[in-house]
C-alpha positions as a LaTeX table, in Angstrom:
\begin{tabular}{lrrr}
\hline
Residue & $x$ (\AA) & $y$ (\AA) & $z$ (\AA) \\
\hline
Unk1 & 145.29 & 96.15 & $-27.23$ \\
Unk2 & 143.24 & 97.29 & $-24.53$ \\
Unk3 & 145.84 & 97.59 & $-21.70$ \\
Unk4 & 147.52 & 99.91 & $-24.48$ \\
Unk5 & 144.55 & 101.93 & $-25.37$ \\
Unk6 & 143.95 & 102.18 & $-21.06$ \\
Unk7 & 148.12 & 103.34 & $-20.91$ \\
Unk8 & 147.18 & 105.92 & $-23.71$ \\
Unk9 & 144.20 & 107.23 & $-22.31$ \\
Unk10 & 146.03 & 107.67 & $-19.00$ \\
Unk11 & 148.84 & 108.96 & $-20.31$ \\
Unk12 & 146.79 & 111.63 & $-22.34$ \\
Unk13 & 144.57 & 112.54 & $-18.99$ \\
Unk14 & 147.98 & 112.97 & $-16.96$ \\
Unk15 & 149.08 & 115.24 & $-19.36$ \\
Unk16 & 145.75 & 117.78 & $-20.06$ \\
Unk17 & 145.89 & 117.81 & $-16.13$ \\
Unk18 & 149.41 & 119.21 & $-16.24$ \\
Unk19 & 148.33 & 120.87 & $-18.95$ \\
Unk20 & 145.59 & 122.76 & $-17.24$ \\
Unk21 & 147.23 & 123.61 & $-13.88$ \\
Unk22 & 150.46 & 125.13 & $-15.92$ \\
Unk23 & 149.71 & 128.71 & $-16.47$ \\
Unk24 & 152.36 & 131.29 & $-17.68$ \\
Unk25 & 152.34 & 134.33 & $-15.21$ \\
Unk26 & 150.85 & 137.46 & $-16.01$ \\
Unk27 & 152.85 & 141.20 & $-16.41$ \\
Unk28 & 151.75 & 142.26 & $-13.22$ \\
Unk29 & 153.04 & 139.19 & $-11.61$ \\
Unk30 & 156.14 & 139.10 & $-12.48$ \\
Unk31 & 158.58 & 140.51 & $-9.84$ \\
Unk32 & 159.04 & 144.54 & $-10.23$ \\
Unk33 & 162.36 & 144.45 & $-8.30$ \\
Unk34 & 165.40 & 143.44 & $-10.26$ \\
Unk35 & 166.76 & 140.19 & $-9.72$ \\
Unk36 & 170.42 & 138.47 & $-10.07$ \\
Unk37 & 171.12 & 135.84 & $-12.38$ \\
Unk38 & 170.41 & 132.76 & $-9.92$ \\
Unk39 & 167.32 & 134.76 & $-8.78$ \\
Unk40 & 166.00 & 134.62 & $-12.38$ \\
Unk41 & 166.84 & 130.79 & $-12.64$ \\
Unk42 & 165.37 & 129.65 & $-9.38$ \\
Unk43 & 162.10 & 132.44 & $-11.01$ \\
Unk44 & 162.47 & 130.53 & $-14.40$ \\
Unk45 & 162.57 & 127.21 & $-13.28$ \\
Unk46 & 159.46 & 127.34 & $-10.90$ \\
Unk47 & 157.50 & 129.47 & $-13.55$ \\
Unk48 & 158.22 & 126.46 & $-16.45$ \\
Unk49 & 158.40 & 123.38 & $-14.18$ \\
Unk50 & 155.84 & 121.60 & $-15.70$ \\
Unk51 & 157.21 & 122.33 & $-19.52$ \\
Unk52 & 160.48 & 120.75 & $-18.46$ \\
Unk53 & 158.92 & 117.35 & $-18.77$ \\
Unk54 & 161.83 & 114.79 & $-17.92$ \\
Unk55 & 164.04 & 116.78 & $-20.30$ \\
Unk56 & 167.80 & 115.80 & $-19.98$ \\
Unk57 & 168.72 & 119.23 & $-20.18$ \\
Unk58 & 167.71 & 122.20 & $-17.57$ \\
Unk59 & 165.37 & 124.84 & $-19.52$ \\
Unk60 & 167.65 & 127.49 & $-18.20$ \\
Unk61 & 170.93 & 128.68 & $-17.03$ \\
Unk62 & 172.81 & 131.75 & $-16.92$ \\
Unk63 & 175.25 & 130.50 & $-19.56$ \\
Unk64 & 171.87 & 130.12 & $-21.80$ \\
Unk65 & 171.02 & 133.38 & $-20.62$ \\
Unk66 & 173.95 & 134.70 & $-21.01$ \\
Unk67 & 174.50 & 133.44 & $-24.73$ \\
Unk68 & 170.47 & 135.25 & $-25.30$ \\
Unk69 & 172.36 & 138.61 & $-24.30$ \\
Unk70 & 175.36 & 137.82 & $-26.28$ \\
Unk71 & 173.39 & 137.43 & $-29.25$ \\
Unk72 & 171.36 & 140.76 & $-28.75$ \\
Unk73 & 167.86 & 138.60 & $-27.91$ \\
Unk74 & 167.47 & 140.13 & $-24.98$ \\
Unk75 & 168.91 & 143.52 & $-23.68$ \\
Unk76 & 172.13 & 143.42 & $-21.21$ \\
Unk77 & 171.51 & 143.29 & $-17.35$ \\
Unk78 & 171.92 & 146.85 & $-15.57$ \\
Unk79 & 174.50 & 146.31 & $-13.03$ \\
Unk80 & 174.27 & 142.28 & $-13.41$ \\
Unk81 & 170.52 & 142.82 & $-12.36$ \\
Unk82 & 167.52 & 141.81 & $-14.99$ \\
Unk83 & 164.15 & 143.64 & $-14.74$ \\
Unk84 & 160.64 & 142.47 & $-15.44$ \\
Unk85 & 161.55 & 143.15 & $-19.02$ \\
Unk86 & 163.92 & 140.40 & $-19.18$ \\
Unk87 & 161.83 & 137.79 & $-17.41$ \\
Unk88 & 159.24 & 138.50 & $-19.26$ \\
Unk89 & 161.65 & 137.78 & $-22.49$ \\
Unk90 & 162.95 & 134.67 & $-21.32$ \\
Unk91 & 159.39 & 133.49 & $-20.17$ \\
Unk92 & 158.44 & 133.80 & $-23.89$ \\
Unk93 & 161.53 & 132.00 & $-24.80$ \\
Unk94 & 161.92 & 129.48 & $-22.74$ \\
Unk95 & 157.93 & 128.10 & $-23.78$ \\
Unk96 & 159.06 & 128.19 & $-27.34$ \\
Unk97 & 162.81 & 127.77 & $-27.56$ \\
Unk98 & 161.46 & 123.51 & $-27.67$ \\
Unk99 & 159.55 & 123.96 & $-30.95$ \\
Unk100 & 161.06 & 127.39 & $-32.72$ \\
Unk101 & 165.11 & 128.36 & $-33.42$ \\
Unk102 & 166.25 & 131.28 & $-31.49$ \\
Unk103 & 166.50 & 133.42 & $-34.83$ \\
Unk104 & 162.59 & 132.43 & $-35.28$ \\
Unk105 & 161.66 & 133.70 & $-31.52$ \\
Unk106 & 163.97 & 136.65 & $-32.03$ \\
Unk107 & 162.14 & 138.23 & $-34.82$ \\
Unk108 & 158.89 & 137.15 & $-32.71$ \\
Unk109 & 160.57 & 139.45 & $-30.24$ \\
Unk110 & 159.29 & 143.70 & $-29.88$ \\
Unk111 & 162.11 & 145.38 & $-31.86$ \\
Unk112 & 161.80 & 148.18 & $-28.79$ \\
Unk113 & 163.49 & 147.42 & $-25.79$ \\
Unk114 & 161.08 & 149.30 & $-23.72$ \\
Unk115 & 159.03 & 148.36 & $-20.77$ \\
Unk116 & 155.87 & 149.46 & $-22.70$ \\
Unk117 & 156.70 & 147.54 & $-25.77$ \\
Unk118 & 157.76 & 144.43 & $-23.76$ \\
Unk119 & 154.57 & 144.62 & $-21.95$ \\
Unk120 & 152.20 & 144.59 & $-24.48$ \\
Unk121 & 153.93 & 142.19 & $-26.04$ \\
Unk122 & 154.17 & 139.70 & $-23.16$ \\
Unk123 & 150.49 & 140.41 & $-22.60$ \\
Unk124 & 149.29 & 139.48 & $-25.91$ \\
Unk125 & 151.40 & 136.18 & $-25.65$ \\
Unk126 & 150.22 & 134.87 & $-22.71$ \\
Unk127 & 146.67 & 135.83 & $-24.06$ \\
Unk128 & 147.28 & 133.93 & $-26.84$ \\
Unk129 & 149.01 & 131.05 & $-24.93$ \\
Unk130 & 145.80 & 130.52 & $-22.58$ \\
Unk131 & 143.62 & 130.55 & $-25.88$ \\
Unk132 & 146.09 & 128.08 & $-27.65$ \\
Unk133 & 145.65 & 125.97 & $-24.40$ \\
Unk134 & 141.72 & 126.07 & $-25.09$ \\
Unk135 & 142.03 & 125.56 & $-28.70$ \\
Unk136 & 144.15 & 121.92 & $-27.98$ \\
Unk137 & 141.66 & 120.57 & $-25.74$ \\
Unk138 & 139.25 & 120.41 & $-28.42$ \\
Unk139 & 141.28 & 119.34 & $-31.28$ \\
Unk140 & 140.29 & 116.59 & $-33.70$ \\
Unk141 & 142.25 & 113.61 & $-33.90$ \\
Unk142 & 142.75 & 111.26 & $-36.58$ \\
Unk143 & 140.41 & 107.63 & $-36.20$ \\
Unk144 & 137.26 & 109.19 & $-36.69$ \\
Unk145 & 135.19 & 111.83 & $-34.80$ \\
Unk146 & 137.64 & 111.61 & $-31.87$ \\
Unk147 & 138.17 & 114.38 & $-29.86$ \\
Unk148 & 140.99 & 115.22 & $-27.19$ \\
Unk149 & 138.65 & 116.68 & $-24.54$ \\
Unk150 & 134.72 & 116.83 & $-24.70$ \\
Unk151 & 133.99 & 113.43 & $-25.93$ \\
Unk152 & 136.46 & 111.75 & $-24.22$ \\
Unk153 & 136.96 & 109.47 & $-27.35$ \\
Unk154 & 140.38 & 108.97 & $-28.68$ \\
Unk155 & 142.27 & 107.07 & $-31.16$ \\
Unk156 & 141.80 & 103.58 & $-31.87$ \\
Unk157 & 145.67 & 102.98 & $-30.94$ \\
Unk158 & 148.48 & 105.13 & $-29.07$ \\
Unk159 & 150.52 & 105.21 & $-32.42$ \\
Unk160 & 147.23 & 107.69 & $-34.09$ \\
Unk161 & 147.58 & 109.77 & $-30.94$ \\
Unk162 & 151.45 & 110.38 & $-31.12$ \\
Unk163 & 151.61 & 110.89 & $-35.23$ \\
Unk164 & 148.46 & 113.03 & $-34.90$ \\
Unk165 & 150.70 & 115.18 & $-32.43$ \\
Unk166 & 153.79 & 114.76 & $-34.47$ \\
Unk167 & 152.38 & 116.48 & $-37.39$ \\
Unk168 & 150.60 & 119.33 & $-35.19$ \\
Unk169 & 153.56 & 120.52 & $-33.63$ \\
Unk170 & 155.94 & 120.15 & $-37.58$ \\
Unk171 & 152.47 & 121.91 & $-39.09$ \\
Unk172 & 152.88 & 124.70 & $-36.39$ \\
Unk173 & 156.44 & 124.80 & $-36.59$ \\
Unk174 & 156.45 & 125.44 & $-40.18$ \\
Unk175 & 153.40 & 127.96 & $-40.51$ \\
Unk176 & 155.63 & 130.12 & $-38.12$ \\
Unk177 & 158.42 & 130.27 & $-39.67$ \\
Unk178 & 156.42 & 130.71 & $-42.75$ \\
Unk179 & 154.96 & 133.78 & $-41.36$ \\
Unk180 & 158.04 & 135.54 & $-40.10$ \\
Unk181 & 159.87 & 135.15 & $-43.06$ \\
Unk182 & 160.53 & 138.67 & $-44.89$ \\
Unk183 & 158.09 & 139.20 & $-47.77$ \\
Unk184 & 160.26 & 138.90 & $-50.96$ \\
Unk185 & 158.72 & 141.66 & $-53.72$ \\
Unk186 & 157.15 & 140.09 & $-56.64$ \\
Unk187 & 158.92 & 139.87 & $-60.27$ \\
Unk188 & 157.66 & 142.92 & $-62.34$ \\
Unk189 & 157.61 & 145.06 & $-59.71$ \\
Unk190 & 159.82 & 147.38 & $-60.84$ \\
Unk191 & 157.74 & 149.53 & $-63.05$ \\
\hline
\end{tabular}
């Protein structure tokens, strides 16, 4: 029991460390010049390295990013080149393409395909990311008044630790889609 608890504990540290050193790039450093599709993966890939946690599948490639344009996600390339705009699209997908459906993160996306629009959008998400970030390090977990930084006390037992984060991430999941779903008018309203 206690060589578990020690594994957990570990485990747990490892990650808030990755956890902490990951940062999403902001506007302003993303690349202004437009880049080629295996400029944009090689960009991808080193931005979301440490979300691609021993995933069997790559986070990116141009036939996913190809697919993103087919579907009208993101704009087409101008002249096979993508601009800031587009990085900053699939940097916003790629983070929540693990937890969300495309169709959800779509409707998440600015409806204007403008550099203005994208930017404040982008903006405000990695705001919000870095403040989510914040948020999880002090999160209550089940077994008590354990808390995931601060305290340093945890669960009494790994399997706490990993339902506790189970339900998080399905109770997340499902207030989001709740809250892009399209408000359907109430009976009566007619009059």
């Amino acid at each position: 029991m206690c060589n578990e608890k020690e594994t957990m504990i570990q485990r747990l540290t490892q990650w808030m460390e990755g956890l902490e050193q990951f940062d999403l790039p902001d506007w302003d450093n993303l690349p202004q010049l437009d880049l080629y599709m295996d400029q944009v993966i090689l960009l991808l890939t080193r931005y979301l390295a440490p979300m691609d946690r021993g995933a069997d599948e790559r986070t990116i490639t141009a036939s996913i990013i190809n697919n993103y344009v087919r579907m009208k996600v993101i704009p087409p390339p101008v002249k096979k080149k993508y601009s800031r705009m587009h990085i900053a699209y699939l940097v916003v997908i790629c983070t929540l393409k693990q937890s969300l459906s495309i169709s959800c993160i779509q409707r998440m996306l600015p409806e204007e395909h403008n550099e203005e629009a994208v930017r404040q959008f982008y903006t405000e998400f990695v705001r919000q990311y870095r403040r989510s970030v914040e948020l999880l390090r002090h999160i209550p977990l089940p077994g008590g008044d354990a808390v995931l930084a601060g305290s340093g006390l945890l669960p009494e037992d790994n399997g706490s630790l990993v339902t506790a984060s189970a339900i998080y991430s399905t109770l997340s999941k499902s207030l989001t889609e709740f809250l892009l779903q399209a408000e359907e008018p109430e009976d009566g309203d007619d009059d």
